[in-house]
C-alpha positions in Angstrom: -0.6 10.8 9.3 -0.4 9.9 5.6 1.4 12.4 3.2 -0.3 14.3 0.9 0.7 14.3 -2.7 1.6 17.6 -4.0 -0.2 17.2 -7.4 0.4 20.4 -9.1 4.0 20.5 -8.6 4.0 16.5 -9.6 2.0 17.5 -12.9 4.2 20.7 -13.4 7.1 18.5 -13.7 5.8 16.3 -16.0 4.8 18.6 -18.3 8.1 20.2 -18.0 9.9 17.3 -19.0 7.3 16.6 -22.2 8.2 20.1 -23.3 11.8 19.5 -23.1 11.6 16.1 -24.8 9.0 17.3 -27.3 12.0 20.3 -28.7 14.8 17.7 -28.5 12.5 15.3 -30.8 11.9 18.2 -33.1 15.8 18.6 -33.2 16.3 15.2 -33.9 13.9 15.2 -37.0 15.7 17.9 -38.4 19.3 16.1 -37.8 17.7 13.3 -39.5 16.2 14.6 -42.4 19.2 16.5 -43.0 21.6 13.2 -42.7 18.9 11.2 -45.1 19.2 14.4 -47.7 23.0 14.1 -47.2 22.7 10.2 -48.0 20.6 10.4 -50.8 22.9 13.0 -52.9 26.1 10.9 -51.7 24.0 7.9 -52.9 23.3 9.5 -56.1 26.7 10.9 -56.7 28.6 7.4 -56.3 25.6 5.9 -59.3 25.8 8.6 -61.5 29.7 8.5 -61.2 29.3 4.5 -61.6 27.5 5.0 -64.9 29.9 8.1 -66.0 33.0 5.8 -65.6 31.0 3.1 -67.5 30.1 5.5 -70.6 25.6 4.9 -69.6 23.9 7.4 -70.0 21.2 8.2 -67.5 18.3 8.0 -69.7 19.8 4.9 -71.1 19.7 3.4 -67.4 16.6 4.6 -66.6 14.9 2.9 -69.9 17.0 -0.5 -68.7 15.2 0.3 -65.3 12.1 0.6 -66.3 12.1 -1.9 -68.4 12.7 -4.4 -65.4 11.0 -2.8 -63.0 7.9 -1.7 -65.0 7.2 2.7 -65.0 
């Protein structure tokens, strides 16, 4: 005699696992964006010591930006 599939308990564990991956993906977003925040400030630390050490003001870089790059 053929088996019979035990489709609700097959489904239920399915969506079980889709829950569980689904809150681990949320985690991860929120590890992420906190790790690209992190980057951008340490990015943005290391220019505006860079132009600090060089005696450039900000605005000063920004015009020279803008100026290449258009506004």
């Amino acid at each position: 005699m053929a088996r019979v599939a035990d489709y609700d308990k097959k489904i239920g564990t399915i969506k079980e696992k889709i829950e569980k991956y689904t809150e681990q993906l949320k985690t991860l977003k929120v590890e992420l964006a906190k790790l690209e925040e992190a980057k951008t400030k340490s990015d943005f630390k290391v220019l505006n010591e860079y132009l600090a050490g060089k005696g450039i003001a900000p605005e000063e870089a920004l015009g020279k930006l803008r100026e290449a790059y258009g506004e």
